[in-house]
C-alpha positions as CSV (number, residue, x, y, z in Angstrom):
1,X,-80.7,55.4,-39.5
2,X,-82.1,51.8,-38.8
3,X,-83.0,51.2,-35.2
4,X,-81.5,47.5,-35.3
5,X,-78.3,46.0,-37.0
6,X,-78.3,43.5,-39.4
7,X,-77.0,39.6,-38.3
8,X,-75.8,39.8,-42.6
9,X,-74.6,42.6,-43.4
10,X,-73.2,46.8,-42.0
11,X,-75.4,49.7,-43.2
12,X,-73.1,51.6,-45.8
13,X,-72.9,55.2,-44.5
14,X,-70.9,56.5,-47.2
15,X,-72.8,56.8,-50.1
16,X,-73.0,59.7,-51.9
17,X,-76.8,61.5,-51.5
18,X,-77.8,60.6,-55.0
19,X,-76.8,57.0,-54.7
20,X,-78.5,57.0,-51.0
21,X,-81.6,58.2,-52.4
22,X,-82.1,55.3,-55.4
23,X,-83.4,53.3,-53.0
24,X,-86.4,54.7,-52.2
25,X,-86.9,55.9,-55.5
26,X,-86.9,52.4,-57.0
27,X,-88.4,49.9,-53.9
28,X,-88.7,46.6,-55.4
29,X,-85.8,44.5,-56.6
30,X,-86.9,43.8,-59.7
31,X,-88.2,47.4,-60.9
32,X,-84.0,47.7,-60.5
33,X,-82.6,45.2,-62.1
34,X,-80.3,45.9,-65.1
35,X,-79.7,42.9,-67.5
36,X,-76.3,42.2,-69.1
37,X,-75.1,39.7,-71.4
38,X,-71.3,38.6,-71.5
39,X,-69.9,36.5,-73.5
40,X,-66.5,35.1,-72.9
41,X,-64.1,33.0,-74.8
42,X,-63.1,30.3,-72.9
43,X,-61.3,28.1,-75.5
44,X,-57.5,28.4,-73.0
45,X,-60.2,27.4,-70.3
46,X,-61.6,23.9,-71.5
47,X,-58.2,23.0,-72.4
48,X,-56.6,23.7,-68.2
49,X,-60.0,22.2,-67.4
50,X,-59.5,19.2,-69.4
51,X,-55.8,18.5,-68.4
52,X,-57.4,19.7,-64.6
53,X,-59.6,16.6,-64.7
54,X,-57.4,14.5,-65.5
55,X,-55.2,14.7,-62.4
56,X,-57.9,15.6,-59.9
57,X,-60.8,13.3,-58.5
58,X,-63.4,15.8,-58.7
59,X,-64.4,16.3,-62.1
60,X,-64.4,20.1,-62.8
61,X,-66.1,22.4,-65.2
62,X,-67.2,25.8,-66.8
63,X,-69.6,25.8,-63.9
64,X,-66.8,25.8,-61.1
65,X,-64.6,28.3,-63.4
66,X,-67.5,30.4,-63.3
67,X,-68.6,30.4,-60.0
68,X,-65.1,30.4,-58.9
69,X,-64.3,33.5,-60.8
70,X,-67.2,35.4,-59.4
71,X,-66.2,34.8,-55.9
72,X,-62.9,35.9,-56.8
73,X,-64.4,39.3,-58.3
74,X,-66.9,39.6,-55.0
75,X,-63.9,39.8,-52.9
76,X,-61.8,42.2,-54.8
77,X,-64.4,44.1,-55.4
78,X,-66.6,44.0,-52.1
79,X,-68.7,47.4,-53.6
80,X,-70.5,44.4,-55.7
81,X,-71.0,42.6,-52.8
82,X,-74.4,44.5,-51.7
83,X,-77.8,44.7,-50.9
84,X,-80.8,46.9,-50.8
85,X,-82.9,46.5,-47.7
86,X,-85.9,48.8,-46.1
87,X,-84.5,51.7,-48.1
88,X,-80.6,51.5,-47.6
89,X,-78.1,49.9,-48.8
90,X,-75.8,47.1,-46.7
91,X,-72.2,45.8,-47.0
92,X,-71.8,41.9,-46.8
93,X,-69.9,40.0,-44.1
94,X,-69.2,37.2,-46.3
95,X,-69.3,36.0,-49.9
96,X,-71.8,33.3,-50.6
97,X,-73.2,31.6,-53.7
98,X,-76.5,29.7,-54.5
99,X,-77.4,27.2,-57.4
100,X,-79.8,24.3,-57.9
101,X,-79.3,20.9,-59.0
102,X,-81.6,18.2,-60.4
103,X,-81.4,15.5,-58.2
104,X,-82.5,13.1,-61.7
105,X,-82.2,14.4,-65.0
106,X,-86.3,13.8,-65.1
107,X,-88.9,16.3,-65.8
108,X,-90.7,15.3,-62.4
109,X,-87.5,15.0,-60.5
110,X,-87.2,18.1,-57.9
111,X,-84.4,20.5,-57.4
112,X,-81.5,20.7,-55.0
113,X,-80.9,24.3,-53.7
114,X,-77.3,24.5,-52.3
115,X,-75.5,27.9,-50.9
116,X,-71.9,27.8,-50.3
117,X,-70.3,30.7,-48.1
118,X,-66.7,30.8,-50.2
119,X,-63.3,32.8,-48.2
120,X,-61.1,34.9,-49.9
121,X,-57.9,32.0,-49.9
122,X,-59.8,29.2,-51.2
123,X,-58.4,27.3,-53.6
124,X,-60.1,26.1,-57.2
125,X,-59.7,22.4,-56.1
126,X,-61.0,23.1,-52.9
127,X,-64.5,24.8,-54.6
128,X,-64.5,22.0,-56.8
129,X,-64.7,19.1,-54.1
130,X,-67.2,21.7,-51.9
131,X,-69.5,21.5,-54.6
132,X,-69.2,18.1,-55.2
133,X,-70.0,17.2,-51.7
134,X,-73.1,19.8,-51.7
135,X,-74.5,18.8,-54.8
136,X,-73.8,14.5,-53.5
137,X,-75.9,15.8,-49.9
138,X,-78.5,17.4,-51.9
139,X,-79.2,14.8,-54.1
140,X,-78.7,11.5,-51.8
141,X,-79.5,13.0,-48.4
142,X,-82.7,12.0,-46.6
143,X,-83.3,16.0,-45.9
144,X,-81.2,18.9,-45.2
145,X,-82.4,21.1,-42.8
146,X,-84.1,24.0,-44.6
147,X,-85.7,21.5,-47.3
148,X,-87.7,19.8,-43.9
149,X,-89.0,23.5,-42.8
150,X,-90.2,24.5,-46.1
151,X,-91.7,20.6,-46.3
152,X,-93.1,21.6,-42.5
153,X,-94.6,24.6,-43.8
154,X,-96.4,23.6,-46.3
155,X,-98.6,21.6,-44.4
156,X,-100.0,24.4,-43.3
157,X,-103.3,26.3,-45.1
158,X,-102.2,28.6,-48.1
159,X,-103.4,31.5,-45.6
160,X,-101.2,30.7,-43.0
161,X,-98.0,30.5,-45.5
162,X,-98.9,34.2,-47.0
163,X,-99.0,35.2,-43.4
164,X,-95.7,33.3,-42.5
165,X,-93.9,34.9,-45.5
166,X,-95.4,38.4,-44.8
167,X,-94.1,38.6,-41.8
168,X,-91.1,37.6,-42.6
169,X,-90.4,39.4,-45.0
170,X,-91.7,42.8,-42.8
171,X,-89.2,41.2,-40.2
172,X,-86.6,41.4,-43.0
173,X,-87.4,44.9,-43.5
174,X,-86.9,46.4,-39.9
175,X,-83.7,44.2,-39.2
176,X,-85.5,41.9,-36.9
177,X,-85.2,38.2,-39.1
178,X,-83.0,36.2,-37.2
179,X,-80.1,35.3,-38.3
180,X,-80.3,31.7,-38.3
181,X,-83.0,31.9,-40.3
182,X,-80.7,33.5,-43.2
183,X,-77.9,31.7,-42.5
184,X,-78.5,28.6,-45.1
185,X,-81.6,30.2,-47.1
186,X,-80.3,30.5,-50.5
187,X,-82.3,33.6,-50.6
188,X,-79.8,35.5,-48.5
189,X,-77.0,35.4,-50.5
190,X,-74.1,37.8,-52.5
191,X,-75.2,35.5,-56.0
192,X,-77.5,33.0,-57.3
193,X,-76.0,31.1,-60.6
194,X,-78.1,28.9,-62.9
195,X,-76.0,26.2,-65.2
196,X,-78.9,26.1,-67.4
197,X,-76.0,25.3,-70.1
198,X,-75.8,21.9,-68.9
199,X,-79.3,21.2,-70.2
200,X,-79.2,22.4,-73.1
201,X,-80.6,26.4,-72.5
202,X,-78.6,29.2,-73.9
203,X,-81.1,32.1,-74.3
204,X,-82.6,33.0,-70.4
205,X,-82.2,36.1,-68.5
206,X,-83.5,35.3,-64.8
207,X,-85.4,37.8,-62.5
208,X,-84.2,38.6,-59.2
209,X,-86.0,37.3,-56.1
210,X,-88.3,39.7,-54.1
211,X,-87.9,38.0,-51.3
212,X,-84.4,37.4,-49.6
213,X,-81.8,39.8,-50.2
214,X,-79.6,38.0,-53.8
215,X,-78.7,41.0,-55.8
216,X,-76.9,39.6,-58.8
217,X,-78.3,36.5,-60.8
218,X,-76.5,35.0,-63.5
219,X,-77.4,31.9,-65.9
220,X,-74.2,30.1,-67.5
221,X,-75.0,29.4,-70.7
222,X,-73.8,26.8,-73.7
223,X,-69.8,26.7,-75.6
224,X,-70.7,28.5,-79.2
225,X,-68.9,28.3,-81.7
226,X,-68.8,32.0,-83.1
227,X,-67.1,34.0,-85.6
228,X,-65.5,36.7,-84.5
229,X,-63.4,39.7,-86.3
230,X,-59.6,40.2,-85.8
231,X,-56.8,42.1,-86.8
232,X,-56.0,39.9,-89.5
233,X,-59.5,38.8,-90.5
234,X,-62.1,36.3,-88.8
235,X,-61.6,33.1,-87.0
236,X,-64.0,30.9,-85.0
237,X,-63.9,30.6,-81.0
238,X,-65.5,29.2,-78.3
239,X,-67.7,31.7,-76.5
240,X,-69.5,31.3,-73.2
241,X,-72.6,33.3,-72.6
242,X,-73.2,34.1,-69.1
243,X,-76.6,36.7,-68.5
244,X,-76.3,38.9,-65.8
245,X,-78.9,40.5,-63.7
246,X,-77.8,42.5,-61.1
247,X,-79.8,44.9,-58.5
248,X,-78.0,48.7,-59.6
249,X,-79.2,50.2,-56.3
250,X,-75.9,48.3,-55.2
251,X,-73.7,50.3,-57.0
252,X,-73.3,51.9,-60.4
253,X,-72.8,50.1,-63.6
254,X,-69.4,51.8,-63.8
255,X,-68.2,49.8,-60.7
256,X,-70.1,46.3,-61.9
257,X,-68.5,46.3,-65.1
258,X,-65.0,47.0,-64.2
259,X,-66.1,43.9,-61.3
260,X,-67.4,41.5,-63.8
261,X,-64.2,41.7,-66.2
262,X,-62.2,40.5,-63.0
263,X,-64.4,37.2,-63.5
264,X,-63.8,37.5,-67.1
265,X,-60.0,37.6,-67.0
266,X,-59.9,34.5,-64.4
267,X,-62.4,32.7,-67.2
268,X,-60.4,33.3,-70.2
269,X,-56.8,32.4,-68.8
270,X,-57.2,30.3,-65.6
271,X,-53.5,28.9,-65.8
272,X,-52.3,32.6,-65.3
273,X,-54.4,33.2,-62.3
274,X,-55.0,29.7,-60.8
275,X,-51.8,28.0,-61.9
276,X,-50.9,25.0,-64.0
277,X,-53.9,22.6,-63.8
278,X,-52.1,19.7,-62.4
279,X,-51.8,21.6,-59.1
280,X,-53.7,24.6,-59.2
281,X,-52.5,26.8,-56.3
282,X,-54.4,30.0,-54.3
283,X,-53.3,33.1,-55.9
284,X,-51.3,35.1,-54.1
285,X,-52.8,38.7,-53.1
286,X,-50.4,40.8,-54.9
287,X,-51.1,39.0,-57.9
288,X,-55.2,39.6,-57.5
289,X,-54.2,43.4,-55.8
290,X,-52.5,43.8,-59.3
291,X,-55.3,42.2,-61.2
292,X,-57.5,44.9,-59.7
293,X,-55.6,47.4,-60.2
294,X,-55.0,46.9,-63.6
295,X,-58.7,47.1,-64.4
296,X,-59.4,50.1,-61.6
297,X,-56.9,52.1,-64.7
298,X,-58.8,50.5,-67.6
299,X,-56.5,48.4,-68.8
300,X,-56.7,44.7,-70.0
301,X,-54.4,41.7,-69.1
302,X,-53.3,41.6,-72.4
């Protein structure tokens, strides 16, 4: 029993003993990651996006769809929504998201790490023009908060920074980090995602981060034009690749699987799920309770 609560997260107290016990068997994040590659076929998807775009101000794309889905999927299916800390396992108070953008599409140019803390009734448009605004403030603003600490930091000598971090990180451990020093590190999050897609990388699974407490990592691939077998032969589609690593002292991979075809269904037939794309609307909760509920028998959307 930990002697001090968490400011991100409520100790899980119902795990069964062998799930309890994984982690102190496996310690380190990435000694328990478990790497899974999905591919989804998203040809009904760039045709809402397109006609999406061309009513709405904010440009949208695969990106949003498939950050968007996965926020959906973390709040139906909050058992995803985990992390391993000092030996036990922690339910999430919110559902938050990470990814970097290149402030220049320059080799030199430096990175823009955004997190973005997303509810359970927000709309597609409304995650669209979030991003936008983010990713606009992290490329064109003079400095956002965390980017001036870490900037403050390392002026210090390489010793003081291990020391810095150590301590932190022990601090992490025991439940003492403040809170407010979580609150906008992209480290502390439900999910990190990495559109490496957009320039031009395809093939990349991505480690976890020691540090922090991110338990699922995926990279959003390129469009491939694949062959695929049907009933009545072969036909070509486009598929998506989107690799997953994800921390299984969370949960089992019984529980993420069943999670990740919730984004999958969103991805492969937005207009049932988020509406016609002229005016996307929030789904209603019985239509994501049914969602769920459908895949918690096994079944497909059809």
């Amino acid at each position: 029993m930990p002697l001090f609560r968490r400011p991100d997260g409520d100790l899980v107290r119902d795990l069964p003993p062998v799930r309890a016990i994984v982690p102190y068997l496996m310690r380190r994040r990435n000694e328990s990651a478990v790497y899974h590659e999905a591919f989804y076929d998203v040809g009904r998807a760039r045709a809402w996006l397109r006609a999406y775009n061309r009513s709405h101000e904010n440009r949208a794309t695969l990106f949003h769809l498939v950050l968007y889905a996965s926020t959906r999927a973390l709040h139906l299916r909050p058992g995803l929504n985990r992390f391993a800390s000092g030996g036990r396992v922690y339910q999430r108070r919110e559902v938050s998201v990470a990814f970097a953008a290149k402030k220049e599409m320059r080799d030199e140019a430096p990175f823009a790490t955004v997190k973005l803390r997303f509810g359970a009734e927000e709309s597609f448009g409304e995650t669209v023009r979030r991003v936008a605004d983010s990713v606009d403030e992290g490329r064109f603003a003079p400095g956002r908060r965390i980017d001036q600490e870490a900037a403050l930091l390392m002026r210090l000598p390489g010793p003081v920074v291990s020391g810095f971090t150590a301590l932190a990180a022990w601090l992490d451990r025991w439940n003492l980090l403040p809170g407010f020093l979580m609150r906008d590190d992209p480290f502390f999050g439900s999910l990190f995602l990495a559109n490496l897609g957009s320039v031009g990388l395809s093939d990349t699974f991505h480690h976890l981060y020691e540090y922090g407490t991110v338990s699922i990592f995926g990279v959003v691939g390129r469009v491939r034009p694949t062959v695929v077998p049907t009933r009545n032969g072969t036909e070509v589609r486009e598929l998506l690749s989107v690799r997953w690593t994800l921390d299984e002292r969370v949960n089992d991979g019984f529980y993420a699987g069943r999670s990740l075809r919730i984004a999958q269904d969103v991805l492969e037939d937005p207009e049932r799920f988020l509406g016609p794309p002229g005016a996307p609307e929030i789904p209603t909760p019985e239509a994501w309770v049914a969602l769920r509920a459908r895949r918690e028998e096994g079944g497909g959307v059809g």
